[in-house]
KELOTOR-88056 format. One line per field, with one value per residue (C-alpha): residue number from 1; y, z, x. Coordinates in nm, 4 decimals. Layout:
fiti: c(NUM/...)
yy: c(Y/...)
zz: c(Z/...)
xx: c(X/...)
END
This chain:
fiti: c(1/2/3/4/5/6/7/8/9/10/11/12/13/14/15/16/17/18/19/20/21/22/23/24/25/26/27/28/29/30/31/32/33/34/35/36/37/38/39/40/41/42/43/44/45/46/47/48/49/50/51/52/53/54/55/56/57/58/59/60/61/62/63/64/65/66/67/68/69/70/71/72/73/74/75/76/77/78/79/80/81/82/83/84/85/86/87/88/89/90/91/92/93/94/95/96/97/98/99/100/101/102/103/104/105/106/107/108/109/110/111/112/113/114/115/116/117/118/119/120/121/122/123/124/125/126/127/128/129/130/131/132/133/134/135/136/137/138/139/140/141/142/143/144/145/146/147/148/149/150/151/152/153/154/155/156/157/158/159/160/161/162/163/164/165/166/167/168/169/170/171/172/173/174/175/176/177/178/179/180/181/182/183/184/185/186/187/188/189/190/191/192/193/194/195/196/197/198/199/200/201/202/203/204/205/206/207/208/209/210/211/212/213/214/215/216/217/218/219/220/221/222/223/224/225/226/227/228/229/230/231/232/233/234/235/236/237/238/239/240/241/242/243/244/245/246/247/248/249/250/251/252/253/254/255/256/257/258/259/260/261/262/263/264/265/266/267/268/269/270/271/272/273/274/275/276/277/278/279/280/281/282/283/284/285/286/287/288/289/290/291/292/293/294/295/296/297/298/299/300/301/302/303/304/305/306/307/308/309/310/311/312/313/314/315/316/317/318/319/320/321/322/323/324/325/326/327/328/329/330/331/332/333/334/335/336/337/338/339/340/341/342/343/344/345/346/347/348/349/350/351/352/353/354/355/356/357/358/359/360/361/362/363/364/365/366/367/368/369/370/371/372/373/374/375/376/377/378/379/380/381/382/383/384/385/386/387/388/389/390/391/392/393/394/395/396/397/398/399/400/401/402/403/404/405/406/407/408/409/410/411/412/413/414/415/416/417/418/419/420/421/422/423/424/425/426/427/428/429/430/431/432/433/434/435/436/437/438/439/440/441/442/443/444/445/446/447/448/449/450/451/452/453/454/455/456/457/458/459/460/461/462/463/464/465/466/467/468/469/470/471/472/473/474/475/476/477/478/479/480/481/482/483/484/485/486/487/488/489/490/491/492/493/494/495/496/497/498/499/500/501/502/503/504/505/506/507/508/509/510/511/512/513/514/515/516/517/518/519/520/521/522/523/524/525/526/527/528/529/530/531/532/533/534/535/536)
yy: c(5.4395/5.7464/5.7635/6.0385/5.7419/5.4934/5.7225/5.8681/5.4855/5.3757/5.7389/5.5902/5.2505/5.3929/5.6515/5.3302/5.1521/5.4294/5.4661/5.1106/5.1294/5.4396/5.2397/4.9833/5.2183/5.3939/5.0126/4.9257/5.2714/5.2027/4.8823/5.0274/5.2533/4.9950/4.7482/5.0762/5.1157/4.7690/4.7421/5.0548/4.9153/4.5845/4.7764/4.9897/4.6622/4.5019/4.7683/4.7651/4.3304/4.4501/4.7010/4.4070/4.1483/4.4342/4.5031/4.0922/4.0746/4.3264/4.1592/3.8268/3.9766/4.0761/3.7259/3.7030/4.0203/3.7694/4.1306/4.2798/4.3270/4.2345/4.5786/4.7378/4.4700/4.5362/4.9125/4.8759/4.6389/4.9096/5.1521/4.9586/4.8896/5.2063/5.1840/4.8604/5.0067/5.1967/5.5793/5.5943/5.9296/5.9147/5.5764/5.4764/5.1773/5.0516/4.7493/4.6277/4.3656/4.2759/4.5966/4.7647/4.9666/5.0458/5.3441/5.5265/5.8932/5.9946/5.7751/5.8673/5.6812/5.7488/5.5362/5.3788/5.1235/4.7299/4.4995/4.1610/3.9276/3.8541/3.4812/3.3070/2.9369/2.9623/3.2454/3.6082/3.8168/4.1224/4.3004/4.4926/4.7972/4.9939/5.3565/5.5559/5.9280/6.0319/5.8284/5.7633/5.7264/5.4054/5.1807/4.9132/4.5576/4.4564/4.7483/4.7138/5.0483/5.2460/4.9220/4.6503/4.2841/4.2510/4.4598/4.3195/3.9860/4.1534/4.2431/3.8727/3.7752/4.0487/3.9548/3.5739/3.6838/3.9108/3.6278/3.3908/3.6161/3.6590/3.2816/3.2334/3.5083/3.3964/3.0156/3.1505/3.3942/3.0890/2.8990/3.1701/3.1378/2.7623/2.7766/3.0780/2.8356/2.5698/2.7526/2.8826/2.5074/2.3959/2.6944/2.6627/2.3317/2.1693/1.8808/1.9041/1.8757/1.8714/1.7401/1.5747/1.5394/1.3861/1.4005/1.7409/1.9232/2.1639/2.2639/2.2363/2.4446/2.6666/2.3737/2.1079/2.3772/2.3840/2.0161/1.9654/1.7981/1.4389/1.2866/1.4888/1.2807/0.9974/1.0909/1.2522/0.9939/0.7241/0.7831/0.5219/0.6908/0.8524/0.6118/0.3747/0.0670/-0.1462/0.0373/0.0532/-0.2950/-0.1271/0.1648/0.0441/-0.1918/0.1165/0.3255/0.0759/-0.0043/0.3424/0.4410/0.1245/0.2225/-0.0755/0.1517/0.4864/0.5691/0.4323/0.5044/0.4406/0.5696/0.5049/0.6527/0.8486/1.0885/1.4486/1.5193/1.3219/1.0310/1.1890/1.3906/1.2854/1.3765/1.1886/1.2740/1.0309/1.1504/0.9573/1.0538/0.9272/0.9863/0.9100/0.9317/0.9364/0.9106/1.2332/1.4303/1.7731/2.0435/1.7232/1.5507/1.2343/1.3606/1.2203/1.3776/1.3514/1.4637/1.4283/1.4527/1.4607/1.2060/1.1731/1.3055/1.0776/0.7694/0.9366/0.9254/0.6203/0.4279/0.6055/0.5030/0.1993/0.1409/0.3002/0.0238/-0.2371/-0.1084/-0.1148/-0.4826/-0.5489/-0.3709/-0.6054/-0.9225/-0.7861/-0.7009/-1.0674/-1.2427/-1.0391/-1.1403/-1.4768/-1.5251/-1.2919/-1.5196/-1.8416/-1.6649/-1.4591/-1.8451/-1.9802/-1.6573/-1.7753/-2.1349/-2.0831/-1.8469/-2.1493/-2.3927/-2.1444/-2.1401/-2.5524/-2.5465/-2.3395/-2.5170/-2.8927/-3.0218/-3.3617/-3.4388/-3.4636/-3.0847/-3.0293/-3.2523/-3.0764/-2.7355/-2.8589/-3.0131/-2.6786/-2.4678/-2.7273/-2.6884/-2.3246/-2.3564/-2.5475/-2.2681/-2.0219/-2.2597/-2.3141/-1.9421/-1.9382/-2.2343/-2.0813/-1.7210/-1.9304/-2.1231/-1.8004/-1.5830/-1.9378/-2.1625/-2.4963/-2.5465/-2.7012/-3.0397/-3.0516/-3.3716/-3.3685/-3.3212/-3.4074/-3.0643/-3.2638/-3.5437/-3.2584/-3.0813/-3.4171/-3.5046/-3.1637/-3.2041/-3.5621/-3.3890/-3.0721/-3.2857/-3.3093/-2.8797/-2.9020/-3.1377/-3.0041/-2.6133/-2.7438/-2.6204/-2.7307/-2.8082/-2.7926/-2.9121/-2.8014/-3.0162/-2.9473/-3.3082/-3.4422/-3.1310/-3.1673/-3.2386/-2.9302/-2.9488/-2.8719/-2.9835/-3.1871/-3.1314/-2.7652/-2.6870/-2.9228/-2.7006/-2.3977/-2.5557/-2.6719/-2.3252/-2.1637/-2.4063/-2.3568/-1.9897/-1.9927/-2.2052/-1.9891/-1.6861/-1.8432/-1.9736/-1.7196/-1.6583/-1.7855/-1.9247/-2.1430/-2.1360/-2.2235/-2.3303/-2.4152/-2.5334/-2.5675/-2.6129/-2.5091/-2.4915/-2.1359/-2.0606/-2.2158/-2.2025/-2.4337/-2.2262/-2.3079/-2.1218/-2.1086/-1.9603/-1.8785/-1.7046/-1.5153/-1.1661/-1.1179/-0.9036/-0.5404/-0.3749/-0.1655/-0.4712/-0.6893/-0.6153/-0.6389/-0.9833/-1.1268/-0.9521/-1.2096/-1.1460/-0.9567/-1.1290/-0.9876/-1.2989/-1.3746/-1.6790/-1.6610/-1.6067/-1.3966/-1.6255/-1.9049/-1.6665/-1.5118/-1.8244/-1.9519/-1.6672/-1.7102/-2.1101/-1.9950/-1.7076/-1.9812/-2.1874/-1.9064/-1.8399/-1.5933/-1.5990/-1.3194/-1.2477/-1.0756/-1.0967/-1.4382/-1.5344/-1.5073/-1.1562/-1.3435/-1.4335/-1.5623/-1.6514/-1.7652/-2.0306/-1.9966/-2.2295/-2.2792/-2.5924/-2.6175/-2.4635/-2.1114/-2.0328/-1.8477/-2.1669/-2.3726)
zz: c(-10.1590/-10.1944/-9.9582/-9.7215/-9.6484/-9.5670/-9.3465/-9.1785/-9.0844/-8.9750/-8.7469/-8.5842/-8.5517/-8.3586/-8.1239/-8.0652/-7.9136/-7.7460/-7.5695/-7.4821/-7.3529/-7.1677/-7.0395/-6.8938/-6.7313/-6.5761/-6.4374/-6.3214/-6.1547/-5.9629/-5.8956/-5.7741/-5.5256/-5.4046/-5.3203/-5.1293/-4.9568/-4.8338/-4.8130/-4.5619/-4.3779/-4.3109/-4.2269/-4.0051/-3.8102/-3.7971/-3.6481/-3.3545/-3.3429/-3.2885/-3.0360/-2.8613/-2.8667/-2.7530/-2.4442/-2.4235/-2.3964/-2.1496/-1.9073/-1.9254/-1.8665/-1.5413/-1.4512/-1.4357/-1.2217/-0.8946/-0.6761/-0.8110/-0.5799/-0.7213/-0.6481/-0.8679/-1.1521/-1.1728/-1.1914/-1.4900/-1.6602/-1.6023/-1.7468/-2.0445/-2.1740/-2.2966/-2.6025/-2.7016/-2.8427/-3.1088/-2.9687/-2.6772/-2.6465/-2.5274/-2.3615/-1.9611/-1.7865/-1.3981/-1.2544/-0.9530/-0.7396/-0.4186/-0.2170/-0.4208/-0.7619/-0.9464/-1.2728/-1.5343/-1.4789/-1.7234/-1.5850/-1.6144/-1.6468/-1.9513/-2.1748/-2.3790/-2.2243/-2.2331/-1.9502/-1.8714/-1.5549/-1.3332/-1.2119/-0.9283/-0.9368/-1.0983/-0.8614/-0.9734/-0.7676/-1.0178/-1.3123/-1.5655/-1.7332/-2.0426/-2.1380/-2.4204/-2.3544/-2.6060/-2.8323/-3.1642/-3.4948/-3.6401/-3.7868/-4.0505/-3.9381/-3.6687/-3.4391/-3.1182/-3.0493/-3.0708/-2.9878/-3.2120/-3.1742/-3.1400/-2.8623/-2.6102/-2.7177/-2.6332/-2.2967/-2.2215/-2.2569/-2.0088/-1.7615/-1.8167/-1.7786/-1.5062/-1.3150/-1.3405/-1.2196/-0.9173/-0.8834/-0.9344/-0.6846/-0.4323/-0.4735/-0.4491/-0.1619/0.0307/-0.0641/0.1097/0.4143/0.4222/0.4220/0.6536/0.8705/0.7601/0.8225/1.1970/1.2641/1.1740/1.2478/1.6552/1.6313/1.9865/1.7181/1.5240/1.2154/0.8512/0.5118/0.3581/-0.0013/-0.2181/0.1035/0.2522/0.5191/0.2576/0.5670/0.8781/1.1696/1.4744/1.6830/1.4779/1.4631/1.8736/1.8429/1.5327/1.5965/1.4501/1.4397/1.1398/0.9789/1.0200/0.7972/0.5427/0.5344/0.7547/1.0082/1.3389/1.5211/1.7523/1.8235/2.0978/2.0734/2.2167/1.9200/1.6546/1.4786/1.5075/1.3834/1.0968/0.9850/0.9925/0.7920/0.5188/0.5105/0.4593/0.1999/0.0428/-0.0127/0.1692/0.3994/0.2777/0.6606/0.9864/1.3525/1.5847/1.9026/2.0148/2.2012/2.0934/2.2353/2.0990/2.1604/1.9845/2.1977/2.2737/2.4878/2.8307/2.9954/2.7644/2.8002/2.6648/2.5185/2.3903/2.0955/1.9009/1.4897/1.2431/0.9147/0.6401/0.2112/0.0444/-0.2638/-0.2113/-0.5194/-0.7551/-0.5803/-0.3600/0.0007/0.3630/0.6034/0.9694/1.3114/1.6085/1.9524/2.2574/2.4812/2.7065/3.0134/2.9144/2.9619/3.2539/3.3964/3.2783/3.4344/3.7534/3.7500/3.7031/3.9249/4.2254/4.0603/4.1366/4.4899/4.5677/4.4739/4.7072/4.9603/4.9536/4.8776/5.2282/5.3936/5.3159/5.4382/5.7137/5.7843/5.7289/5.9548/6.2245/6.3683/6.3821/6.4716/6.7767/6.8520/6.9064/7.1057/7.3588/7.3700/7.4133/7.7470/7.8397/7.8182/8.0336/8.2898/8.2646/8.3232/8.5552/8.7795/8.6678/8.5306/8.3170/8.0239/7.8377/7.8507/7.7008/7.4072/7.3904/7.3267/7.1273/6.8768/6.8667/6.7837/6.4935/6.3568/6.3219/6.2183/5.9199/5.8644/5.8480/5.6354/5.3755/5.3175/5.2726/5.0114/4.8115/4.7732/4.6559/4.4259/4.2909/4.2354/4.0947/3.9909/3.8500/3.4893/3.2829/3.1686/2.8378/2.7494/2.4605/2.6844/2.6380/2.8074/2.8429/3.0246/3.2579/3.3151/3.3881/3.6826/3.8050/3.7986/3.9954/4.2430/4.3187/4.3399/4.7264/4.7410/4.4050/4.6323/4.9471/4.7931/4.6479/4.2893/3.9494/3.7010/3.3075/3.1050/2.7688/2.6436/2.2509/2.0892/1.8871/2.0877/1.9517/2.2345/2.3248/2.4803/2.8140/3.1600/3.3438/3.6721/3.6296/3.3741/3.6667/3.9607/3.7366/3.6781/4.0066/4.1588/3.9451/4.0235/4.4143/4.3551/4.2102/4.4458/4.7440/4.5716/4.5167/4.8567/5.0771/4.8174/4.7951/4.5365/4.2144/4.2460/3.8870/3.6904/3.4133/3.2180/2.8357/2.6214/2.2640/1.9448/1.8414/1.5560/1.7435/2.0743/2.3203/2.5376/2.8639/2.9954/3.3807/3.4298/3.7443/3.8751/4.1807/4.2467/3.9792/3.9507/4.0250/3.6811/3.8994/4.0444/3.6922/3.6623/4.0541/4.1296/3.9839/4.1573/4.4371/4.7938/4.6501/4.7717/4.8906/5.0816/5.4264/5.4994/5.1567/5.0933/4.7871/4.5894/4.3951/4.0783/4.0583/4.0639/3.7817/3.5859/3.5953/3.4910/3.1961/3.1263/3.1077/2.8363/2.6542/2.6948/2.8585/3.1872/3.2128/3.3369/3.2318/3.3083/3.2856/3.0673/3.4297/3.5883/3.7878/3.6685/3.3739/3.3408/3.0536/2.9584/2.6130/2.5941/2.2481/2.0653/1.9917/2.2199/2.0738/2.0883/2.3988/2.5928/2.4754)
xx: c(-2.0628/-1.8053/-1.5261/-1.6945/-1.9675/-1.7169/-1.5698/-1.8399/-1.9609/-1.5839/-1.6280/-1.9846/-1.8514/-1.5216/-1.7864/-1.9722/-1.7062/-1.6041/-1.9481/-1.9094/-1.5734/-1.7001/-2.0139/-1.7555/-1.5372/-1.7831/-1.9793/-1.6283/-1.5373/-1.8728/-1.7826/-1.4497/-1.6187/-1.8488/-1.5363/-1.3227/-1.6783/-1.6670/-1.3488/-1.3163/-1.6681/-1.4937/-1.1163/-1.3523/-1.4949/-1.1501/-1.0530/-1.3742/-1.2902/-0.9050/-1.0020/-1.2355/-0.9029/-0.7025/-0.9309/-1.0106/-0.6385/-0.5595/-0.7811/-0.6446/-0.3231/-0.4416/-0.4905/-0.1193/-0.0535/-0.0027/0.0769/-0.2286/-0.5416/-0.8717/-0.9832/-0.7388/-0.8111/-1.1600/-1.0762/-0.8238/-1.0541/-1.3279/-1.1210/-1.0516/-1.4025/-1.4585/-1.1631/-1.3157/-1.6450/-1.7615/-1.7110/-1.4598/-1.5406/-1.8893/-1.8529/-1.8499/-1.8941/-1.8924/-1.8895/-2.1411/-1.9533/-2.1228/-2.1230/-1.8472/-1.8704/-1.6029/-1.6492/-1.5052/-1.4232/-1.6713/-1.9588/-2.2876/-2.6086/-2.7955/-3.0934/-2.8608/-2.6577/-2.6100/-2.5087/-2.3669/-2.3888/-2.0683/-2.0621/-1.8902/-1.9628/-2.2896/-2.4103/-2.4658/-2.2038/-2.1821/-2.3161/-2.1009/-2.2450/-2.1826/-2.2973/-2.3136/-2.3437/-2.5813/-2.7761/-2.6268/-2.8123/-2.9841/-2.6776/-2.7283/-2.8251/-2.6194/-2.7074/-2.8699/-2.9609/-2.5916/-2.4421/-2.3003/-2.4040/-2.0470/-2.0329/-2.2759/-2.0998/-1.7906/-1.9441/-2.0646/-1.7405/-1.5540/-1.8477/-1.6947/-1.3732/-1.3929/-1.5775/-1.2954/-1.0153/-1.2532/-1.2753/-0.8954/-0.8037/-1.0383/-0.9358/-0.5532/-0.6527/-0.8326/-0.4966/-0.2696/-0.4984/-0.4900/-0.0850/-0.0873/-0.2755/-0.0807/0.2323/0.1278/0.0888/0.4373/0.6056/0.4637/0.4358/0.6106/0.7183/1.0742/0.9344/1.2033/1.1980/1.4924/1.5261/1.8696/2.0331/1.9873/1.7682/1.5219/1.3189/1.2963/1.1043/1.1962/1.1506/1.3679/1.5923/1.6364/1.6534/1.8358/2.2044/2.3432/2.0193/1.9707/2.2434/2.0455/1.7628/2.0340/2.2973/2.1736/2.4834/2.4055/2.7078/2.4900/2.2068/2.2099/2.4146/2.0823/1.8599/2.1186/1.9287/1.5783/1.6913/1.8536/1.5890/1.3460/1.5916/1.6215/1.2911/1.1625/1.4027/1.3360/0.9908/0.8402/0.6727/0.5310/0.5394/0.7542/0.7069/1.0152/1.1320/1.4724/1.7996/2.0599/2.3482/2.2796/2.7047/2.9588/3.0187/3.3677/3.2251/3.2893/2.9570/2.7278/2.3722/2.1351/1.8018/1.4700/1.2972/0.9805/1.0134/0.7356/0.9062/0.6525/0.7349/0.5909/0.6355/0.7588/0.8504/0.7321/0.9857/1.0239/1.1290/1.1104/0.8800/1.0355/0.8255/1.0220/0.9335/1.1516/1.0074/1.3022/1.1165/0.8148/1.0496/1.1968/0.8796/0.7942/1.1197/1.0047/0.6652/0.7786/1.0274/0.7383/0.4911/0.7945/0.8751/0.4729/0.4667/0.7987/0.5943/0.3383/0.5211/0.7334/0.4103/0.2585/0.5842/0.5613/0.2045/0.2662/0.5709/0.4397/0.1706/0.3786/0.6769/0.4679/0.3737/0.7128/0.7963/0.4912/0.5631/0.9520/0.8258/0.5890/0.8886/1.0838/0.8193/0.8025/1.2134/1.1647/0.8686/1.0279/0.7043/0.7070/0.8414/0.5292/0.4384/0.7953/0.7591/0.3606/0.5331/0.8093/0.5610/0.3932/0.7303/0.8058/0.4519/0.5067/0.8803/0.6945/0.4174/0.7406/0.9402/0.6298/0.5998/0.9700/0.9420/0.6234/0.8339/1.1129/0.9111/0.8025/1.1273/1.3121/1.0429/1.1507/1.1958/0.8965/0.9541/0.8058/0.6333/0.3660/0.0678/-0.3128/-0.4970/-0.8238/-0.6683/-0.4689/-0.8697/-1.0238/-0.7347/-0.7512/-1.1522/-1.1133/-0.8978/-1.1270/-1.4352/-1.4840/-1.4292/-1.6880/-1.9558/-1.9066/-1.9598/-2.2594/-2.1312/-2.2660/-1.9766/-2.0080/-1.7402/-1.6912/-1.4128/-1.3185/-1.2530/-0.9606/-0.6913/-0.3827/-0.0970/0.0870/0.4540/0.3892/0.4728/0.1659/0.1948/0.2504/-0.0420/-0.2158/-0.1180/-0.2361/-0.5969/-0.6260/-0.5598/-0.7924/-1.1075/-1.0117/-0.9836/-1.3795/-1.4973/-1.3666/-1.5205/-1.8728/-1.8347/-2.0344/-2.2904/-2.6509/-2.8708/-2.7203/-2.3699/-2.2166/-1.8564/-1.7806/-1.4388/-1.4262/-1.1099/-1.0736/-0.8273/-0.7745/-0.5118/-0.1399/-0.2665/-0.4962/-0.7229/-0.8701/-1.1323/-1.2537/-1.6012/-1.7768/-2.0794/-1.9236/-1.8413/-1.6347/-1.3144/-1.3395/-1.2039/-0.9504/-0.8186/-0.7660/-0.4316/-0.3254/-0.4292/-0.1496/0.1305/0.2343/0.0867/-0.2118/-0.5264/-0.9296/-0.9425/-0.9103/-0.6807/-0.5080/-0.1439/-0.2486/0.0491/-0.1358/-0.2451/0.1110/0.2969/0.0056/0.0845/0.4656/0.4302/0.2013/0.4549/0.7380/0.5246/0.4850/0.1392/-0.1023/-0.2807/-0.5758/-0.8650/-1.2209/-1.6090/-1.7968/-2.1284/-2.2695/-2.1155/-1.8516/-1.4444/-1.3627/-0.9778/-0.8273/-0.5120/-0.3285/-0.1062/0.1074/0.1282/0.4767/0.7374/0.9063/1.2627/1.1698/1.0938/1.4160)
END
């Protein structure tokens, strides 16, 4: 082979490699095109998903807009769904809420359009609604009609949206109206109401504000100066208590002088305060409502001092009673003795009459003895006392009244009583005045005619119970028949249940009175154990 040969093969081999190197270029110049075709196809749906996060975004934002109305929310979300799809330029949308709808200025309805449910608390209150204005080719896979899967996703998600900035500005809207209410309340409220919290006043309303003065400094600083001397103690005790934390809440009502006690025309008022623990601003606080109840106690002391003069008048008008009679008696038989002086009769008619004046001098001098006996009764002499053994004498000594009343008489005597430190012949007098008492009341009545006594342990105290099957005690009566001189019977001083009630009061026990098994009285004794500290 001549050099021409080895040339011309060296010059086929080189064009051969060429067209192979060509081949190459050319497979990766396609390849080139196809990876800027994808690559601007997935920059071109980045950009769409941007567009979506942008209008996503600017919704949520609108969540925080707290001086926004809903109405203009929905309108700028409205207005923002259009940039967010494919072609803003031929897109509308409106929204349907309840009875309002709310559009883009370019809306029109047309074929091609996708929608997406509004929900409230898993009720339908809306639908949102997207247009396209003309109908846009066939796309690839991925195309629902003109619109992208994306894209009715996208609108799913709005509809979500959109449905829980309703929610939220309904729930804060029915929040408003709930401290609007809340607010009118407090703010017209006839109570001084204030918070207090490290030490200051952080609110307090119009009515507080009329009270407000140094009581305030009690709930700041716990300053007494201006309470009461007499409720200083209570007071304090509640303050230390509450600010302690033993008590999440405290009720006292108490004195105090709403001028500085310098002041030479002091003027006492009474207020009630229920100071409750709370958490205010996610802080601990104290919650004070105070009412002015110094005309209530005004009225009170007045009411009581009428209820006090009434039971004078009647403890005057049954000493009156009982005097008048035996006192109009020695009036006549002083005028008879006259007369007698007078004619000179005998001796014997003298001494007759002068019998009769000191029988009612007596009568006069017994209802002087029993009031006595009631406003300075004799001290108890406390002996450890079997009750049982007190009930069975007083029994013994009622039995004739009992027999001759033709009364049947249960006793229900609890075994093994402990003794109680009492005085016998008081707790005696009591029990015997309170058989008499039933007897008398069953004592115009007909058919079975019943009593019964029981005694019982119950906690510190021994009871004794007195049961009858009379008349009873008229409810409006229950608390009257123990003032002294009240009495429904004829013949009766009306003083035996209020001098029973005192010698029970001075054990330290209880006297009262309620409705029997049988529709007549039943009055029960407590009577402690061991004496207190009051009966010392």
């Amino acid at each position: 082979m001549n050099d021409e040969d080895n040339t011309k093969e060296q010059l086929l081999e080189e064009l051969k490699t060429l067209r192979n190197r060509l081949a190459e270029l050319e497979a990766l110049e396609a390849k080139h095109t196809r990876l800027e075709e994808e690559l601007r196809k997935r920059k071109h749906e980045l950009e769409e998903r941007l567009k979506e996060l942008d209008c996503l975004y600017a919704i949520s934002r609108l969540l925080g807009e707290k001086d926004t109305s809903l109405d203009e929310i929905i309108q700028r979300a409205v207005d923002a769904i259009p940039f967010s799809l494919q072609d803003p330029a031929r897109s509308c949308a409106h929204i349907i809420l309840e009875d309002r709808a709310f559009k883009t200025r370019n809306f029109v309805e047309s074929p091609w359009k996708q929608a997406g449910d509004i929900v409230f608390h898993g009720d339908r209150v809306g639908v949102l609604e997207v247009f396209y204005l003309g109908e846009k080719p066939e796309g690839p896979e991925g195309y629902e009609g003109p619109f992208l899967k994306e894209e009715k996703n996208l609108l799913v998600a709005i509809a979500e949206l959109l449905g829980r900035i309703i929610e939220q500005r309904q729930t804060e809207r029915a929040l408003i109206e709930s401290e609007e209410r809340f607010r009118c309340l407090v703010e017209n409220s006839p109570t001084g109401i204030f918070i207090v919290q490290d030490g200051r006043i952080v609110y307090e309303n119009p009515e507080e504000k009329k009270l407000s003065g140094p009581l305030a400094l009690l709930f700041r600083e716990g300053n007494l100066e201006n309470i009461h001397p007499d409720d200083v103690q209570k007071v304090k005790e509640g303050y230390q208590k509450l600010v302690s934390g033993d008590f999440e809440s405290l009720d006292m009502d108490f004195r105090f002088y709403p001028q500085p006690k310098e002041d030479s025309n002091l003027d006492m008022k009474w207020v009630f305060c229920r100071a409750s623990l709370i958490e205010y601003s996610g802080k601990k606080a104290i919650l004070v409502n105070k009412l002015d109840v110094t005309r209530a106690k005004e009225m009170e002391h007045l009411l009581g001092i009428e209820d006090k003069m009434a039971s004078l008048g009647r403890v005057a008008s049954g000493i009156a009673h009982e005097i008048r009679n035996p006192l109009s008696g020695i009036n006549i038989y002083l005028t008879n003795l006259e007369k007698i002086f007078e004619k000179g009769e005998g001796l014997e008619k003298v001494k007759e009459i002068l019998k009769q004046i000191q029988s009612a001098s007596s009568k006069i001098e017994s209802v002087i003895r029993r009031v006595m006996d009631f406003s300075k009764p004799s001290k108890p002499k406390y002996v450890p006392t079997d009750i049982n053994h007190i009930i069975a004498e007083a029994i013994d000594f009622s039995s004739v009244t009992l027999r001759k009343g033709r009364i049947i008489l249960d006793k229900t005597m609890a075994e093994n009583l402990p003794p109680c430190q009492a005085d016998p012949h008081l707790i005696e007098q009591v029990i015997l005045n309170l058989i008499t008492n039933a007897a008398e009341a069953m004592k115009n009545m007909g058919g079975a005619k019943r009593m019964e006594i029981a005694s019982s342990l119950e906690g510190s105290h021994i009871i004794v119970k007195v049961f009858d099957s009379g008349p009873g005690v008229p409810l409006h009566l229950k608390r009257r028949i123990f003032d002294p001189f009240f009495t429904t019977k004829n013949g009766s001083t009306g003083i035996g249940l209020s001098i029973s009630h005192r010698i029970i009061t001075d054990h330290g026990g209880s006297l009262s009175v309620s409705t029997s098994k049988w529709d007549g009285a039943e009055f029960k004794v407590e009577i402690p154990i061991a004496r207190g500290k009051s009966q010392e």
